[in-house]
C-alpha positions in Angstrom: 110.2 68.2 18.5 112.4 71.2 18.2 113.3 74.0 15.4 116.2 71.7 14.8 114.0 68.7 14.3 111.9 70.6 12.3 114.7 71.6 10.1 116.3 68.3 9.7 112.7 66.8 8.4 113.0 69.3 5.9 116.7 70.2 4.8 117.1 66.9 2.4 114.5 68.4 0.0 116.9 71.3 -0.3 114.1 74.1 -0.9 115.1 76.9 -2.9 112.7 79.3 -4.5 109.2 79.9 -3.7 107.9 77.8 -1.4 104.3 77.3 1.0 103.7 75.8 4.1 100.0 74.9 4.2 98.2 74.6 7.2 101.1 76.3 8.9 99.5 76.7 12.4 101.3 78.8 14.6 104.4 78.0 12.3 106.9 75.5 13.1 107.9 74.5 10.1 106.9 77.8 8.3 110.5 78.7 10.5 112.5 75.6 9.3 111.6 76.6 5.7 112.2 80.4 6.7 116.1 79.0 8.0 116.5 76.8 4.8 115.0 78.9 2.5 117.1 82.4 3.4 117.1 85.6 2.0 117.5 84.1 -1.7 113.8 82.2 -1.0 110.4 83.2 -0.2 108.0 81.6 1.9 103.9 81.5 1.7 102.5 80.5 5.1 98.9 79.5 4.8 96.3 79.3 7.9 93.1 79.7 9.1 93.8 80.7 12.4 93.8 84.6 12.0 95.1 84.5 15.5 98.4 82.1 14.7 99.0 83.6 11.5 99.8 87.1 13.2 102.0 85.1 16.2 103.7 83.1 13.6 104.5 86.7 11.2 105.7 88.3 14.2 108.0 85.8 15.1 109.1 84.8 10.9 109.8 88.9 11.3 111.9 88.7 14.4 113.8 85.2 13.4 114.6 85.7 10.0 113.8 89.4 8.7 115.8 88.9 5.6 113.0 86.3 4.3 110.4 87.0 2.2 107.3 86.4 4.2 103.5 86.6 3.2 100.9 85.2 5.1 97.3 84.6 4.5 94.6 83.6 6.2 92.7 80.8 4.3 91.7 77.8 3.9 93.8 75.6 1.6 91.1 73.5 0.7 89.8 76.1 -1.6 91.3 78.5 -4.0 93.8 80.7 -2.0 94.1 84.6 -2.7 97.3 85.7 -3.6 98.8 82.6 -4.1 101.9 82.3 -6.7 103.4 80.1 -8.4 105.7 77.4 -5.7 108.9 75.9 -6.2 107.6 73.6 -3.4 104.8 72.9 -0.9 104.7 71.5 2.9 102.0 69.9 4.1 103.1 69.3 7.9 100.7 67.7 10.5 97.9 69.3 8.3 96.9 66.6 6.2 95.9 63.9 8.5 92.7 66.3 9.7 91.0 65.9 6.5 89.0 62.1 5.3 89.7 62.7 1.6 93.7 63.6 1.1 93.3 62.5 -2.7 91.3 65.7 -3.6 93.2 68.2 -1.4 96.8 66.7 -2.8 95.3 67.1 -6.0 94.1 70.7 -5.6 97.1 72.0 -4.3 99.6 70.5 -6.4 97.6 73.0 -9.2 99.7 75.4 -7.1 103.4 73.7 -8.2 105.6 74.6 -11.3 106.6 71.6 -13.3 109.3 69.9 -11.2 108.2 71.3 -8.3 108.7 69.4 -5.0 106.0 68.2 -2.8 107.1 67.6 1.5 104.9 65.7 3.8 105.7 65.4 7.0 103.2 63.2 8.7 102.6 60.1 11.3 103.9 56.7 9.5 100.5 55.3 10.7 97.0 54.2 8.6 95.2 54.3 12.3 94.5 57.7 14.0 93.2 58.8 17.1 91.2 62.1 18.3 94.2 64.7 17.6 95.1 62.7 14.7 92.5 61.7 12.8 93.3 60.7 9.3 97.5 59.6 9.3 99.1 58.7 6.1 102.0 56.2 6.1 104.8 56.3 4.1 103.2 53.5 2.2 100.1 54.7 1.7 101.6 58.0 1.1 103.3 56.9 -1.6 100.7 55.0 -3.4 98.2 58.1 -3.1 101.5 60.5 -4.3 101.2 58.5 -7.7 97.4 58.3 -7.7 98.3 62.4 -7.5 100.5 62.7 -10.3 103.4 63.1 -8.2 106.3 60.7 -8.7 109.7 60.2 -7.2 108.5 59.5 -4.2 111.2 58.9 -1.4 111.5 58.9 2.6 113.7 61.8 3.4 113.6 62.0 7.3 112.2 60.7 10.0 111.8 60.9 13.9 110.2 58.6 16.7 107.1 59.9 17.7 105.2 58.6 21.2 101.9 59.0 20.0 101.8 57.0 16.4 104.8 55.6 16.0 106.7 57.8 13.9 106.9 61.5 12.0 108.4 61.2 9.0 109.0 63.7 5.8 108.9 62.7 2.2 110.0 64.4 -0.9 107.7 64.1 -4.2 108.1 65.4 -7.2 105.2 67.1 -10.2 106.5 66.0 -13.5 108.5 68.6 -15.0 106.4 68.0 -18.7 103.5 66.5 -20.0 104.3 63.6 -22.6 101.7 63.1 -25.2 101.5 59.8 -27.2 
């Protein structure tokens, strides 16, 4: 895949705001958001590779110096420093590395606004391998989304992948209100 690739798995959820990449590695997609997202957005790439965090700022700095960039070093699993509010979140490739995605979903959705959207971009596979441990398909995806509080759930991209089948992205959504009965 390439930063055009990248960018087309992303450009249907139309991100606008403040928005995160989480578990952002040496930043692929933290750039696709960095193109979508222009100078009107602001981007929070999350890592805990010290090492690929300052690769991927250089290059966010070089590429797209009218962004608004922060990076930190962290684990998203756990309270993040500095975090604000989001518009949106991207989980890319980050989620399938981790046995209980119902928890982490959970946790970092605490991070959205009401209305806030919610990308993954993952394998369309239930069976992993070494490098890919834990996939989530679009189907199970969307079942757990729900389980999450997230509704809204639809496919919004997708390309052939020669290891598990398929990458695809998929737009969710946090309720924008709590209804009481």
């Amino acid at each position: 895949m390439n930063h055009a690739d990248h960018v087309a798995l992303l450009r249907p959820a139309q991100p606008k705001g403040v928005w995160a990449d989480l578990g952002s590695g040496t930043g692929a997609f933290s750039m696709a958001l960095a193109e979508l997202l222009g100078s009107q957005g602001s981007l929070v790439s999350v890592d805990q590779d010290a090492g690929a965090m300052h690769h991927q700022q250089r290059e966010l700095l070089s590429r797209f110096p009218r962004v608004a960039v922060q990076t930190l070093v962290a684990d998203f699993r756990y309270d993040v420093t500095g975090m604000p509010v989001l518009d949106g979140i991207v989980m890319a490739n980050s989620l399938h590395f981790h046995p209980d995605p119902q928890r982490i979903v959970e946790h970092v959705c605490g991070w959205l606004k009401p209305g806030g959207s919610f990308v993954l971009i993952e394998y369309n596979a239930d069976g992993g391998n070494h490098w890919v441990p834990h996939p989530v398909s679009f189907d199970r995806w969307r079942s757990l989304a729900g389980m999450c509080g997230l509704k809204n759930t639809v496919k919004i991209g997708g390309s052939p992948s020669r290891f598990l089948n398929e990458i695809y992205s998929a737009l969710s959504q946090k309720p924008s209100s709590t209804v009481s009965s």
